[in-house]
Each structure stands twice: as C-alpha cells, then as structure tokens.
N, C-alpha and C positions, 0 to 999 in steps of 0.2 A: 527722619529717624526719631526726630520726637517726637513726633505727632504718635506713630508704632508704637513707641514703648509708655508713653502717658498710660496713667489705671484709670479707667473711664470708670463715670458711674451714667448708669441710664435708669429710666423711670419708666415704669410698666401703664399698662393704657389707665387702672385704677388710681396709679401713684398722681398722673398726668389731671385726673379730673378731679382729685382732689387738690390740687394746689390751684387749675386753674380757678376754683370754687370758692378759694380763698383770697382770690386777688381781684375779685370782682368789683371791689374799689377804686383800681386803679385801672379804671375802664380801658381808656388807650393801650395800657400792657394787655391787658386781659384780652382784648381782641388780637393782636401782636403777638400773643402767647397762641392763642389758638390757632394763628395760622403758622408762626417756629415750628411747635407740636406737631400740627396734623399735615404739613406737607416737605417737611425737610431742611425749607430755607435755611439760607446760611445768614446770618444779621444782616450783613450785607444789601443784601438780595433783598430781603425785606424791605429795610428802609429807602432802596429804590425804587421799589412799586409805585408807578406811577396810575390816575383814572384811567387812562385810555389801555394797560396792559393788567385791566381788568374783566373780565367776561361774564357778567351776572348772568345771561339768558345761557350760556354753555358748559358756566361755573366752570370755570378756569383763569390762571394766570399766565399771563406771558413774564418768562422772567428773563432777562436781557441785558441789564446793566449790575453794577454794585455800587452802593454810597460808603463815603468816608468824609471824616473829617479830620484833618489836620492842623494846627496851627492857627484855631479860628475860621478854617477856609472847608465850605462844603466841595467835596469832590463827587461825580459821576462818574463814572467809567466802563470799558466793556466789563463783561463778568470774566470771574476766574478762570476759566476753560472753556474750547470751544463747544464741547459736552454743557457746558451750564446753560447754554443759552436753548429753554427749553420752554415749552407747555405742562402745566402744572395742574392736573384736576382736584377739585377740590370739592368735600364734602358739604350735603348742600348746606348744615347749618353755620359753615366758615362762612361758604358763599353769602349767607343772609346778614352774618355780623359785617363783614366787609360792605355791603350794600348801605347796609344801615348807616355803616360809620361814613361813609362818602355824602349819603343825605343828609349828614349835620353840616354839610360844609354849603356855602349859595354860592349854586353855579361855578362850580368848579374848575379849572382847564384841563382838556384830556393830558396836559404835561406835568401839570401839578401832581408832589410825590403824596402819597396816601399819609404817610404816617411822617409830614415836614417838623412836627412839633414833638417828636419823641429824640430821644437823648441815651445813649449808651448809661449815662448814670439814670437815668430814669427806668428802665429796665433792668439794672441790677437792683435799684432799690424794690421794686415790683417783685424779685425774683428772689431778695435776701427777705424780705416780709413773709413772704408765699412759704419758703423754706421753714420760719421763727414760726410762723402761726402752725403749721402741719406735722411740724418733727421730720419731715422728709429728710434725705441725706442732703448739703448742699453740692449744684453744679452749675458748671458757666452756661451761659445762654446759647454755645454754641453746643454745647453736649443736649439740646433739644432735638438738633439735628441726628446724632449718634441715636436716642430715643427710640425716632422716626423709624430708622431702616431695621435697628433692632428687633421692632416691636412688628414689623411687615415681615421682617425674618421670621419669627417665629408662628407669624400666619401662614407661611408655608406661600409666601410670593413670592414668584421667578426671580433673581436676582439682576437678571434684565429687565425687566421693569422697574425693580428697585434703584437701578442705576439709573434708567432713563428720567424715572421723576425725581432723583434728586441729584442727576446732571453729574456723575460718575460712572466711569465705565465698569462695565458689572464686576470685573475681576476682581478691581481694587473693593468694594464692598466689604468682602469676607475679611481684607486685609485691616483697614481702618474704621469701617465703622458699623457693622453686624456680632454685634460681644454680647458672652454668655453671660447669662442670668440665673439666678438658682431654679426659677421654674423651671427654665433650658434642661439643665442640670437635672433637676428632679424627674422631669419625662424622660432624658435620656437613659436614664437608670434604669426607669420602669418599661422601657421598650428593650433593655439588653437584656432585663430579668424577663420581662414577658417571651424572649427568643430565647433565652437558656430556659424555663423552663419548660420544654421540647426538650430536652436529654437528661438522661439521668446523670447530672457532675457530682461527682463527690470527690 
C-alpha cells in the first residue's frame, strides 16, 4: 500500500536524454543509467548482470538473479518474482555500451557481475549531479524503472508486453507503475475535444 499511494515523478524520453547527457562523466553510471532507463530494471537486477547473461549477437539480457548488500556482505539471490526471471531486449546502442564496457575488463569469467565495482552511493551521487546540473525534478533510481513502462505506455505498447519485459504481470502495471503525465493529460483533452466536437454542446 505504500508503494500505491507514493507521488511518483517520472521523466519523459527528452527529460531521460538529457540528464543521461549530463552524467557522462561518470561513465559506469552513465552506462547503468542507460540500461535502468531503457529496459526497466529494478537496481537490483542490474547489479546482478552477470557476462555470460549477456547476449551481444541477439542484444538481450537474461535477467535471473538480484544483488544486495547487507552488513558489508555481497548477496545474490533469486529475483523478486517468478515473472522477473525473464529475457530482456535491448536497443541496439544499450547493447554496444554494454559490449564496450565488458571489453575494458581482460578476460572476464562468464560469472563475473558486469557492474561489481558500482555502489548504491555511487549511483545516487551520479543521479543527484545529473538532477544539480539539468534542473530536472529529483527521483530515486528506482523511479527509472516507473519511467520505463510510462513512457512504453504512452507509445501505445500492449501492456503485456510491458509486463513481460519488465517482469510484472500486466494487470498490475496500470496499478503501480504506468502514471500520468501532463503530455498524457494534454492529448487526452484534445482527443475528448476532438470527439465532442462531432455535436453541437452548448
């Protein structure tokens, strides 16, 4: 029920490329951002991407586990749902930063996590910069996520699809994380006005 009643803020695909534009400093976020962004992940899920639940030639992710940290102690575990444990396509210039960043590393193991040296504060610092330099509203890293399915919402994608990639079943979507924008807003207007005026209301 908290989750429900939180005031989400989400970021439009413009708001999205400008902040990533602006953190391109912090290379590691900057790549990390681009894939939160453009495919749903939950932090989690990210930070347990491992080489081998990568697919450069099919551009896709297997996503399958979540990381945490506790107490100084890195944790791995299954993912949050049996829905999350899913295949994730990805756009091909995700796909190329990801490739790129696994070829900074020599010889890698297909177990080794992609992103072992990134840090929950390091990603807010990444993400509270991005916000100071842009004026953008600020939001948690997980409202990247909320973004995502927003922003496929208002492309007019099936909501089973929108569940499928980001490992929610479609009903819940509308419920927690598909939330109105003023664009939203602004077309829906102009699509009631554009149907009223077809009669004469006075």
């Amino acid at each position: 029920s908290k989750e429900s009643n939180r005031n989400y803020i989400t970021w439009s695909h413009e708001d999205i490329r400008l902040f990533l534009d602006n953190i391109r400093d912090h290379e590691d976020a900057y790549i990390a951002y681009n894939i939160l962004f453009y495919t749903g992940l939950r932090k989690g899920e990210l930070l347990a991407l491992t080489v081998s639940d990568f697919d450069y030639e099919r551009r896709k992710l297997h996503v399958n586990k979540t990381y945490s940290r506790r107490a100084g102690e890195d944790y791995v575990r299954p993912p949050k749902t049996e829905h999350s444990d899913r295949h994730v396509d990805l756009p091909a210039f995700v796909a190329d930063l990801i490739q790129g960043y696994i070829e900074l590393e020599y010889k890698p193991s297909p177990t080794q996590r992609i992103f072992q040296s990134l840090s929950d504060s390091f990603l807010d610092t990444a993400l509270n910069a991005g916000c100071k330099r842009t004026g953008l509203p600020k939001i948690r890293i997980h409202d990247s996520r909320h973004s995502h399915v927003t922003n496929l919402s208002e492309m007019n994608i099936p909501l089973k699809e929108i569940g499928d990639r980001v490992g929610q079943k479609s009903k819940n979507i509308t419920l927690h994380y598909a939330h109105s924008t003023d664009k939203g807003k602004a077309e829906l207007i102009e699509k009631l006005e554009k149907e009223g005026s077809n009669y004469n209301v006075k």
